[in-house]
Each structure stands twice: as C-alpha cells, then as structure tokens.
MMTF fields as JSON, N, C-alpha, C and O atoms, coordinates in Angstrom:
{
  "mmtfVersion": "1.0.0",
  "mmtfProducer": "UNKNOWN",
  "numBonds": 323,
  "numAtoms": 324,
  "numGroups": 81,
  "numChains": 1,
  "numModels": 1,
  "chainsPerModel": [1],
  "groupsPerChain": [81],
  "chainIdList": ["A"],
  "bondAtomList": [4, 2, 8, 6, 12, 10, 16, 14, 20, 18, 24, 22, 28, 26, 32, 30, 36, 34, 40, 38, 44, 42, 48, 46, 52, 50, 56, 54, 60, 58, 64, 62, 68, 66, 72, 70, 76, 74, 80, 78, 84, 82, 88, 86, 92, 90, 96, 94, 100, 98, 104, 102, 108, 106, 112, 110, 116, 114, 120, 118, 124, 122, 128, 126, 132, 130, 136, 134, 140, 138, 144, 142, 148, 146, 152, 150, 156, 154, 160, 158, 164, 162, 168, 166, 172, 170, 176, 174, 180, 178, 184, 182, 188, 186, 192, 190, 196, 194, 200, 198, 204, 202, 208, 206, 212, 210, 216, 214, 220, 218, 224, 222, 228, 226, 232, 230, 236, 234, 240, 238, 244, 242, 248, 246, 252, 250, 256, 254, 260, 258, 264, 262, 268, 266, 272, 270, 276, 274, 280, 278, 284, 282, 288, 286, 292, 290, 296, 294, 300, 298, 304, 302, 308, 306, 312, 310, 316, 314, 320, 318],
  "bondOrderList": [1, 1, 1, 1, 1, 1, 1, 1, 1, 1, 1, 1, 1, 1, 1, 1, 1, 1, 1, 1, 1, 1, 1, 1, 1, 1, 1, 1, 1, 1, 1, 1, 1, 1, 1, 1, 1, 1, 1, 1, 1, 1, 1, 1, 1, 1, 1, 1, 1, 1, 1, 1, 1, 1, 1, 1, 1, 1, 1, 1, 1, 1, 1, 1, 1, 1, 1, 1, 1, 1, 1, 1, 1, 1, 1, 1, 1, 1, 1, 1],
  "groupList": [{"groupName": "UNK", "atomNameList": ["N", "CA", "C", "O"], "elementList": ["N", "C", "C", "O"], "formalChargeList": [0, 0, 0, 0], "bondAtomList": [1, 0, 2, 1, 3, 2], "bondOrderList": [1, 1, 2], "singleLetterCode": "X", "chemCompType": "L-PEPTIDE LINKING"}],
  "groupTypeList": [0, 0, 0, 0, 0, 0, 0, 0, 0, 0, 0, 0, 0, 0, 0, 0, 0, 0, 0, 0, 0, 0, 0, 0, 0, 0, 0, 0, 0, 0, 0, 0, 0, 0, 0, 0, 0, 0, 0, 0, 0, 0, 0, 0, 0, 0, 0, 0, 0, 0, 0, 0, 0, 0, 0, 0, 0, 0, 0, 0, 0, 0, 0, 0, 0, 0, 0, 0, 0, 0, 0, 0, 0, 0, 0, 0, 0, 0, 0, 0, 0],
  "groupIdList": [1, 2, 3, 4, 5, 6, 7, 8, 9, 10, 11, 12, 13, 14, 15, 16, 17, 18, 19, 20, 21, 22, 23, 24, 25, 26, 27, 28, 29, 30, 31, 32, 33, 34, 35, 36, 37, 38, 39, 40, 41, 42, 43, 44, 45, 46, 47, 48, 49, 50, 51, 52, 53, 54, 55, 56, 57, 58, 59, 60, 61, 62, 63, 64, 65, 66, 67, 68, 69, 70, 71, 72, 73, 74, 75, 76, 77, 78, 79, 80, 81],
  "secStructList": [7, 7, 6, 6, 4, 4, 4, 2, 2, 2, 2, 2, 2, 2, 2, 2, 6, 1, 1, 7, 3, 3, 3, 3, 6, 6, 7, 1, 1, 2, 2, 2, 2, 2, 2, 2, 2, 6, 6, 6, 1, 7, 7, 3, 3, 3, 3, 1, 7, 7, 1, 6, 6, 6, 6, 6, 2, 2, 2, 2, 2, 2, 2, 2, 2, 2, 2, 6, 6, 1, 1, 1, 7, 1, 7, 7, 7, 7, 7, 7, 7],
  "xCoordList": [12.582, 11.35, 11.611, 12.54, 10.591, 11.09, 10.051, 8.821, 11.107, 10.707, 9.922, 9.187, 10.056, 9.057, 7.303, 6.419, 7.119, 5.873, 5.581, 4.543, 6.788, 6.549, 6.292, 6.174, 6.27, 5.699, 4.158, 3.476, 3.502, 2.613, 1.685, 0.587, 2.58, 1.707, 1.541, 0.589, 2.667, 2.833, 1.634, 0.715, 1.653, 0.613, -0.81, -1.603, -1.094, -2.374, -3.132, -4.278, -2.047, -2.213, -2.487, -3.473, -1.368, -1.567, -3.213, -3.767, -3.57, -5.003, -6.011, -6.843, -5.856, -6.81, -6.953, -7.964, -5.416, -5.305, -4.761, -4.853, -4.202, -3.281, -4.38, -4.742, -4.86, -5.355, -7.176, -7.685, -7.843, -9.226, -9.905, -9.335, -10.98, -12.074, -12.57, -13.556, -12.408, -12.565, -14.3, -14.51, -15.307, -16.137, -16.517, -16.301, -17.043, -17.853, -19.115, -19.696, -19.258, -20.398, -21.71, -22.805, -21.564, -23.298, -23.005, -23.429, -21.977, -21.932, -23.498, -23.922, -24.052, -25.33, -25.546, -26.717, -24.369, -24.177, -23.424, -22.534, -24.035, -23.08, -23.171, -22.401, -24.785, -25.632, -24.54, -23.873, -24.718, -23.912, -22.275, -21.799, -21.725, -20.176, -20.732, -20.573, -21.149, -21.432, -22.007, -21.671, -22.735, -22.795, -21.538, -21.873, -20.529, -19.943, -18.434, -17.478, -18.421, -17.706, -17.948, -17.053, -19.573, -19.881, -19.595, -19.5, -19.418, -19.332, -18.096, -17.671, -17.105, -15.694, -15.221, -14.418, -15.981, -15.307, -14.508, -13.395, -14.819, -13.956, -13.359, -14.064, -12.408, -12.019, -12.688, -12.554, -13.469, -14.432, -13.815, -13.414, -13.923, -13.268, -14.108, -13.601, -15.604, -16.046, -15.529, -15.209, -15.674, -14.76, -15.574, -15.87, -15.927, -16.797, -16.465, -17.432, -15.236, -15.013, -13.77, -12.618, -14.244, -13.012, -12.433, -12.134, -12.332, -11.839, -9.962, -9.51, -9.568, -7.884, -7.638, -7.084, -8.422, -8.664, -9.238, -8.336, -10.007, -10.453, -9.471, -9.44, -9.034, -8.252, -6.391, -5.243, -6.591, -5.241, -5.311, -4.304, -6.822, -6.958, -7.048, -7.198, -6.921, -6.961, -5.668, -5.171, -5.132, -3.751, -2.86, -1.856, -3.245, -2.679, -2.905, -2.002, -4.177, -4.932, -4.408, -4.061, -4.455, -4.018, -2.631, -2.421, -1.522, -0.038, 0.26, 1.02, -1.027, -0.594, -1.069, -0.594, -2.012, -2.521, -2.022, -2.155, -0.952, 0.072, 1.354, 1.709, 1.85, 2.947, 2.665, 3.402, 1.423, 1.048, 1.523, 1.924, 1.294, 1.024, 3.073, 3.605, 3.361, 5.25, 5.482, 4.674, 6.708, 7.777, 9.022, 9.619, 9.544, 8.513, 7.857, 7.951, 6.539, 5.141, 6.05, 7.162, 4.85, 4.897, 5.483, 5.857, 5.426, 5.904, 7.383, 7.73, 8.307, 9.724, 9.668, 8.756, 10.791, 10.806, 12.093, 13.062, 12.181, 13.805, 14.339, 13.735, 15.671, 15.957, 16.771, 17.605, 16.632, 16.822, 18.777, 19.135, 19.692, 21.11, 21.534, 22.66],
  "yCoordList": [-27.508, -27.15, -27.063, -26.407, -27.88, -27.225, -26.193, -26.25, -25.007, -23.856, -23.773, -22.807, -24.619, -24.195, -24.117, -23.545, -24.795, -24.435, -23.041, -22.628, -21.997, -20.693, -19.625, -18.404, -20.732, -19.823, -20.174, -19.596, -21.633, -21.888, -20.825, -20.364, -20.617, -19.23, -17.754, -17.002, -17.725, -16.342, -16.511, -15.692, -17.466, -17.578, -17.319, -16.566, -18.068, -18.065, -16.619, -16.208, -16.098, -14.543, -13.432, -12.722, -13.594, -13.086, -13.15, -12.273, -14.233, -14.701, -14.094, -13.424, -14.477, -13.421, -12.639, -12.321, -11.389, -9.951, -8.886, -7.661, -9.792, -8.638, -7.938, -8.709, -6.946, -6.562, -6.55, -6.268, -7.102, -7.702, -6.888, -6.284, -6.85, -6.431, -7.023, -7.671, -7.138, -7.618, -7.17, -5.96, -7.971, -8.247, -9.118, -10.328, -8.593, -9.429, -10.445, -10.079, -11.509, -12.389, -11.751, -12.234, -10.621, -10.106, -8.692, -7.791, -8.615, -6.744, -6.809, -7.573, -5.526, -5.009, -4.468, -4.194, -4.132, -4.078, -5.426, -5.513, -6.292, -7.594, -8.025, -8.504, -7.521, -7.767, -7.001, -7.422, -5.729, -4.943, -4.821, -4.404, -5.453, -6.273, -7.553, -7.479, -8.241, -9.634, -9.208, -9.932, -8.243, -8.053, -6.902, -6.645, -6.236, -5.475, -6.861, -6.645, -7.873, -8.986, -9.769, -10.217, -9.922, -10.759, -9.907, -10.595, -8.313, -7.704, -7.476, -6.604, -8.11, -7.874, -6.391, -5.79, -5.989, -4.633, -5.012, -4.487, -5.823, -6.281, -7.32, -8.089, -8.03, -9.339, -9.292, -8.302, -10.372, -9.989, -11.378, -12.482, -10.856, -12.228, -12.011, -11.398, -12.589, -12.938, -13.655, -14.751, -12.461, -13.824, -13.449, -12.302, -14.659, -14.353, -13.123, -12.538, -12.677, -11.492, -10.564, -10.937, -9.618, -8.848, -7.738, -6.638, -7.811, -6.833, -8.041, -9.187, -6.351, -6.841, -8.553, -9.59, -7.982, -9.622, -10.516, -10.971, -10.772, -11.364, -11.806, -12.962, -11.179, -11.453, -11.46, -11.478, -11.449, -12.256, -13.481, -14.188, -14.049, -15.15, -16.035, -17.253, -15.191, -16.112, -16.412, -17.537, -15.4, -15.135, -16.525, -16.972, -16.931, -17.848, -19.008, -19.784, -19.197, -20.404, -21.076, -22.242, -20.195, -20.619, -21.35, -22.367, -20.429, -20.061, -22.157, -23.045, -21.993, -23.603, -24.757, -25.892, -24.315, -25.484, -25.917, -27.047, -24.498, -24.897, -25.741, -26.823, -25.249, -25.555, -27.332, -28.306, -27.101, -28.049, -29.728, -30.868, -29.221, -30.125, -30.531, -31.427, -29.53, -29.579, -30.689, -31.538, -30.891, -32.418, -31.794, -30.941, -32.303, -33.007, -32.307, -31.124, -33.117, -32.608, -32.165, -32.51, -31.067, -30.548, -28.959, -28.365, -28.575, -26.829, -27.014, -28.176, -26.167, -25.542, -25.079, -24.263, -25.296, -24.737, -24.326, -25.061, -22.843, -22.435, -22.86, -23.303, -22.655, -23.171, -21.969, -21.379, -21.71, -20.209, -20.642, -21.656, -19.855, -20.141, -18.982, -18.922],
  "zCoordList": [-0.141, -0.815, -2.314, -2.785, -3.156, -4.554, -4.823, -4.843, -5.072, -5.468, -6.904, -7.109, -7.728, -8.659, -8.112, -8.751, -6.875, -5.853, -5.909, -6.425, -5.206, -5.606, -6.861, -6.963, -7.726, -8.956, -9.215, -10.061, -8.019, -8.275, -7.67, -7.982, -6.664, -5.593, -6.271, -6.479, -6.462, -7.894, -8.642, -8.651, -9.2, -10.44, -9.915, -10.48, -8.685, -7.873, -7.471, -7.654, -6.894, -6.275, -7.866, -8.064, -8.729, -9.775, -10.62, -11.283, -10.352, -10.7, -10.303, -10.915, -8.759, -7.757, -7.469, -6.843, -7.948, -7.562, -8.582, -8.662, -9.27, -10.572, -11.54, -12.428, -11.572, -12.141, -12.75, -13.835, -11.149, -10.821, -9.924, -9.015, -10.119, -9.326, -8.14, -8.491, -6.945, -5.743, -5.315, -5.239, -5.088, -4.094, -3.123, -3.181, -2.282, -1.063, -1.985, -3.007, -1.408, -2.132, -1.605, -1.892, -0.806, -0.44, -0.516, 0.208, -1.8, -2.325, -3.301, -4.168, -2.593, -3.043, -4.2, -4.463, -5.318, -6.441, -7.067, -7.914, -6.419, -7.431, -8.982, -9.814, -8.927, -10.151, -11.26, -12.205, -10.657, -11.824, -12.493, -13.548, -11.198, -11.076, -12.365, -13.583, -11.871, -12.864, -14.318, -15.256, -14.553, -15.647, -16.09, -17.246, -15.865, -16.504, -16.458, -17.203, -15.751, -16.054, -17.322, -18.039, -17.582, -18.451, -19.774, -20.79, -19.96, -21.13, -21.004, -21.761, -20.079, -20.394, -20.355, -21.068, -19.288, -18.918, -17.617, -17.593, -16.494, -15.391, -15.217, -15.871, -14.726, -14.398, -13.123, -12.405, -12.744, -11.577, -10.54, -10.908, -9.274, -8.311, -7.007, -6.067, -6.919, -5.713, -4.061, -3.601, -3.673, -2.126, -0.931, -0.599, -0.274, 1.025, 1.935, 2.424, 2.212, 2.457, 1.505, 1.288, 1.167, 0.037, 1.3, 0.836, 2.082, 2.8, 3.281, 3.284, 3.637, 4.448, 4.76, 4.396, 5.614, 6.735, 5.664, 4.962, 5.437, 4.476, 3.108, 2.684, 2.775, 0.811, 2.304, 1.861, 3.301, 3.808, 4.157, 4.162, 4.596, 4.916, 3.801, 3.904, 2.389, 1.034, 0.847, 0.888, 0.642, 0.607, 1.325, 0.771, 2.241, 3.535, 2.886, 2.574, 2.636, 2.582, 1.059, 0.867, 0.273, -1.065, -1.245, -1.905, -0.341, -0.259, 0.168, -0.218, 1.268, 2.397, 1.445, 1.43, 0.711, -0.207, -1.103, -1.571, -1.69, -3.0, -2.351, -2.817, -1.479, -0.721, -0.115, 0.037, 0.066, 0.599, -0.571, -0.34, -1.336, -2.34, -3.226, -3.881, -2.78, -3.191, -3.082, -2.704, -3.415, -3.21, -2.676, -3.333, -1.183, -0.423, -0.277, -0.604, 0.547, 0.929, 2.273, 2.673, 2.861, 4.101, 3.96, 2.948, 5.153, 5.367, 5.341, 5.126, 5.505, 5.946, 6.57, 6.704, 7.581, 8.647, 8.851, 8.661, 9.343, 9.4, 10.627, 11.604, 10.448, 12.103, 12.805, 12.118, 13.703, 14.698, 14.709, 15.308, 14.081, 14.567, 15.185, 15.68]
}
C-alpha cells in the first residue's frame, strides 16, 4: 500500500471532524446552524445522518474511496501467521 493514501484519510476525517459542527440534513434548527456558518461562527458539516452509526458509515466510506484510489489500486489484506 502506499501510505502516503493514509494521510489522504487523515486529511479527509480531519475535514469532516476536527473541530466542526455536525448535523443531520433534517436538523430542525438547520436554518440557524447555516446561518451562524455563514457568519463564521461554526465550521458547519451536514450529513444524512450525524449520529454514531451514521458519521461511522462516513468514516468507512471515505477511508474505502481514498484507499480505493492508492497505487496499487485495491484493499490489503493481512495474512493470518
């Protein structure tokens, strides 16, 4: 695997979580999320679900898409010794 991939994931997660405001796309205060984003009081990050389950299934999805894209292409796989 070339590992400079893993700084692509670093960077990704860092984006989506370091220091951001997490909502649901049908949070009932979104209005007020989006405007205290637009005055640069939040880093704001909409996701169809912001819960556990949800921001893990990002977590996954992001991780396979960066990885995905490495040289070589494809996953790693350890081998059981």
């Amino acid at each position: 695997m070339d590992f400079r991939t893993l700084k692509a994931v670093r960077a990704a997660l860092r984006h989506q979580f370091d220091h951001t405001t997490l909502i649901a796309e049908d949070d009932p205060h979104r209005d007020a999320f989006e405007m205290l984003a637009e005055r640069g009081v939040i880093d704001l990050r909409i996701m169809d679900n912001s819960g556990m389950e949800g921001s893990a299934a990002w977590v996954f999805e992001a991780a396979e898409r960066i990885i995905g894209t490495g040289k070589p292409r494809g996953r790693v796989w350890g081998v059981a010794g």
